[in-house]
C-alpha positions in Angstrom: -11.6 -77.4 -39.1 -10.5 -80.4 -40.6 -7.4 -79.5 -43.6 -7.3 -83.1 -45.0 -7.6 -83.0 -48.5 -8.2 -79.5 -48.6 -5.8 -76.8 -50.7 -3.8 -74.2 -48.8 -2.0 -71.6 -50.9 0.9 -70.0 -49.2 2.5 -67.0 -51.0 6.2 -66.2 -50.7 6.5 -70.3 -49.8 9.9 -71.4 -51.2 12.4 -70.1 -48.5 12.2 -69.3 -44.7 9.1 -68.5 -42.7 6.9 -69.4 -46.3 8.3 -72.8 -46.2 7.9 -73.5 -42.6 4.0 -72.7 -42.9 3.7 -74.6 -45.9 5.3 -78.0 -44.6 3.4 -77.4 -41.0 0.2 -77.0 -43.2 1.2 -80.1 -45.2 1.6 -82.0 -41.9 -2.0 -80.8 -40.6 -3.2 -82.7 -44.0 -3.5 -79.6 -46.5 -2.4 -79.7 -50.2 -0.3 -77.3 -50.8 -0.5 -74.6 -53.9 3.1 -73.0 -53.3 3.3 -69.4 -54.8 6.8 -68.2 -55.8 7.9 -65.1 -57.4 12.1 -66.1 -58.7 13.0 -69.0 -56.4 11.5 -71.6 -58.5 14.0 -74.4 -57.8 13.4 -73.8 -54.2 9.7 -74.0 -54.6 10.0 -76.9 -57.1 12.1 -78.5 -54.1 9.8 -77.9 -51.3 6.7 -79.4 -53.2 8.9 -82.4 -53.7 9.5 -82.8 -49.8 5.5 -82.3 -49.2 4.5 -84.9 -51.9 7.0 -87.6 -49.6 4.8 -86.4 -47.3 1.9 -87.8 -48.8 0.2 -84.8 -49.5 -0.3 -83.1 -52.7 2.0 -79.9 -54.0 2.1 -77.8 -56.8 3.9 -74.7 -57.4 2.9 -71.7 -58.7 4.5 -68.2 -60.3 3.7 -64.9 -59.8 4.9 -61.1 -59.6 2.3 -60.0 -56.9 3.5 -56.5 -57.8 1.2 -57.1 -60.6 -2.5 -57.2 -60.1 -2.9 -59.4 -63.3 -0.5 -61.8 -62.1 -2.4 -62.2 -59.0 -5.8 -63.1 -60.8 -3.6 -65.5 -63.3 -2.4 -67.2 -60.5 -5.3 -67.9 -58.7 -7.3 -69.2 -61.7 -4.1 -71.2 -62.1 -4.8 -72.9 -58.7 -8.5 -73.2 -59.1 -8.1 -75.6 -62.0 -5.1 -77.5 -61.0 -5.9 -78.2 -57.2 -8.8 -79.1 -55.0 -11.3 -76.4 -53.6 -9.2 -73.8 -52.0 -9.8 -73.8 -48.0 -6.7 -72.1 -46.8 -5.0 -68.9 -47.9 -1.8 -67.6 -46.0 -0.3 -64.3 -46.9 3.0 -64.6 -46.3 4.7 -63.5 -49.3 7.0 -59.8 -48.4 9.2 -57.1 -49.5 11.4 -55.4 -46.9 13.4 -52.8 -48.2 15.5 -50.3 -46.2 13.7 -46.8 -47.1 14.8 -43.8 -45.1 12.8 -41.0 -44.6 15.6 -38.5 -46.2 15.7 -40.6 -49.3 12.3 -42.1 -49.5 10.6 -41.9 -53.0 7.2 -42.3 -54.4 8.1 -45.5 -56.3 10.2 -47.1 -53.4 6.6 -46.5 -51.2 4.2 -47.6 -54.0 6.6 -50.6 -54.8 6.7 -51.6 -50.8 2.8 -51.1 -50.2 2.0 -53.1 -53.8 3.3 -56.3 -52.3 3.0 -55.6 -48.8 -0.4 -54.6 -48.5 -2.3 -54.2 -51.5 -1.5 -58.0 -53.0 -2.6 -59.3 -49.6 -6.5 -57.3 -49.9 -6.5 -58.7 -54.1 -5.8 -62.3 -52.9 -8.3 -61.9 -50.0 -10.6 -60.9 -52.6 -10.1 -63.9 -55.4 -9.7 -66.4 -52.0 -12.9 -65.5 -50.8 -14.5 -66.0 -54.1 -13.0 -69.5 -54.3 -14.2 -70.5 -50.9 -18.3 -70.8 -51.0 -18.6 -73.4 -48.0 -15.9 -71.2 -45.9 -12.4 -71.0 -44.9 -9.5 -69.0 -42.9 -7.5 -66.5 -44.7 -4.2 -66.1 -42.2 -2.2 -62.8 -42.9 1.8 -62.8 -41.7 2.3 -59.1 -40.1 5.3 -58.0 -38.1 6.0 -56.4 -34.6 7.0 -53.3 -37.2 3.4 -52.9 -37.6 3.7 -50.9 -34.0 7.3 -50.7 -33.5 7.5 -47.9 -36.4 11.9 -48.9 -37.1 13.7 -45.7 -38.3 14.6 -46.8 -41.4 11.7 -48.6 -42.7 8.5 -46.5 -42.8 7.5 -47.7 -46.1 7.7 -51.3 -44.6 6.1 -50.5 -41.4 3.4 -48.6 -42.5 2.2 -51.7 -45.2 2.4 -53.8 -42.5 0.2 -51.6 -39.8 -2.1 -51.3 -42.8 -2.4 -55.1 -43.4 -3.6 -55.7 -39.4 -5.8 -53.0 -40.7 -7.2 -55.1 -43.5 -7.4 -58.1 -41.5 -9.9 -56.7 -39.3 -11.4 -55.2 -42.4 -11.7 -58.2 -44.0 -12.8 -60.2 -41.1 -15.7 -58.2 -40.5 -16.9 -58.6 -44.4 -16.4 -61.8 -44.8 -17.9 -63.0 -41.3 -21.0 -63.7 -42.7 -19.9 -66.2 -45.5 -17.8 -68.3 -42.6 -14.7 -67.2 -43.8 -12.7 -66.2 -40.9 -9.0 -63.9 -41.3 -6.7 -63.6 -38.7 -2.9 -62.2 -38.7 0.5 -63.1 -37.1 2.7 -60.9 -35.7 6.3 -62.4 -35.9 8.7 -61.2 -33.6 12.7 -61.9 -34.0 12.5 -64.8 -36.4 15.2 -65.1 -39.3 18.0 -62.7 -39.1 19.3 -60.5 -42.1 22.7 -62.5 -43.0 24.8 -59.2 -42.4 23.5 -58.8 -38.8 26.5 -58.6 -36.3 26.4 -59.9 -32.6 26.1 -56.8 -30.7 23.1 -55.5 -33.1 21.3 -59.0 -32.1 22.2 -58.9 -28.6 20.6 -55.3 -28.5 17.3 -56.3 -30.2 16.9 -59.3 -27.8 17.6 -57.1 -24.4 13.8 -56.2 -25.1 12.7 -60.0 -25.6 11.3 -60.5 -22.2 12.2 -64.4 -23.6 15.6 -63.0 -24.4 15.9 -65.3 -27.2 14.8 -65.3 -31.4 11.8 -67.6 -32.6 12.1 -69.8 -35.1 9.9 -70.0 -38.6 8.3 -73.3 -37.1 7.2 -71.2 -34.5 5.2 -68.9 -36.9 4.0 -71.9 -38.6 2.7 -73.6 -35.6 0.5 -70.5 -35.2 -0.4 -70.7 -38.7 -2.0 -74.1 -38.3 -3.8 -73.1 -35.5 -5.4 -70.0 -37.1 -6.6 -71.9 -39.7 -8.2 -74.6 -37.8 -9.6 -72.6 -35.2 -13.3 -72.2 -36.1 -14.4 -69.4 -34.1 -11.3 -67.0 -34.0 -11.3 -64.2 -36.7 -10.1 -60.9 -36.5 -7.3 -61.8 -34.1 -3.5 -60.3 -34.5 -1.8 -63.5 -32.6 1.8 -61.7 -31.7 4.4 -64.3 -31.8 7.3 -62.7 -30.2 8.2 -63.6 -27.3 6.6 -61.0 -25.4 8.3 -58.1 -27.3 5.5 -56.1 -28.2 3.3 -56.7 -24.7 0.8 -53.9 -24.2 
């Protein structure tokens, strides 16, 4: 599938692995609509780089938390950019949330952004793509692994592989295709010591991190593949093999 000229929009796009896909896409020929929820000088910065580019970039505010937002925001891209081709759900929450202390608003807060802004953006995506497209959701080896620690995190990411199987099967029929990938060890948190990575990566079978271009390469290919859908593409160094 051909991106030039088309719009992707990339949720969560101002720092890290958001960024990455969004400048990979922008490479491939997309536009870019760059969702954002506070780093608006980021975003602001990273459509700059992607207009030198040559390409076209906009950003875009939005509290995904908040199913209004979502709808706002997507009416906001249908009238400021070309037809929408490409949407990547990347945008994340990851909060530490242990069992002992879990509440009902930590969980509904997690799964909000996590999983259920994911199926509402599938939803006004698909709407906004009557000729087709590829809807590419960003999972995590948590999805299986099940960390202590993180359940709430863990579980909204096992039930967005869920929806993109869900979704793939719906939307099959209208040539929109939705696929996932699974990141391995990408960015570190900035207060992980040397020991705690060297643990994690004794069960890399690569025995070394990705990188966020990594995921974005992966990205790119997703969305260009025309007759993959419903694939969870694990990019991890052989972590999670089955």
């Amino acid at each position: 599938m051909d991106l030039t000229g088309k719009t992707a929009l990339v949720t969560g796009s101002a720092r890290r692995v958001g960024r990455a896909i969004a400048l990979a896409l922008a490479d491939a020929g997309a536009d870019l609509a760059l969702h954002y929820h506070r780093s608006g000088a980021e975003a602001e910065g990273l459509a700059v780089d992607i207009r030198r580019l040559g390409r076209r970039a906009q950003s875009f505010p939005a509290d995904l938390a908040d199913p209004a937002a979502i709808e706002g925001l997507f009416a906001a891209v249908a009238k400021a950019m070309p037809p929408l081709l490409v949407l990547v759900n990347n945008a994340s929450t990851y909060p530490r949330t242990p069992l002992e202390t879990l509440t009902a608003a930590q969980w509904d807060s997690v799964l909000a952004v996590n999983a259920r802004a994911p199926a509402l953006c599938i939803r006004h995506a698909a709407a906004m793509m009557p000729g087709g497209g590829s809807i590419v959701n960003i999972t995590d080896s948590g999805a299986q692994a099940g960390w202590a620690g993180y359940p709430a995190y863990c579980a909204s990411k096992a039930a967005l592989e869920s929806l993109t199987r869900s979704a793939a099967r719906a939307l099959a029929g209208r040539n929109i295709r939705v696929n996932a990938v699974g990141p391995g060890v990408v960015a570190w948190e900035e207060a992980t010591d040397e020991a705690v990575k060297d643990k994690v990566l004794a069960h890399v079978p690569m025995k070394r991190p990705g990188s966020p271009e990594d995921i974005a390469a992966a990205v790119v290919f997703l969305a260009k593949s025309e007759y993959v859908t419903a694939q969870i593409l694990r990019v991890d160094g052989g972590w999670r093999m089955s």
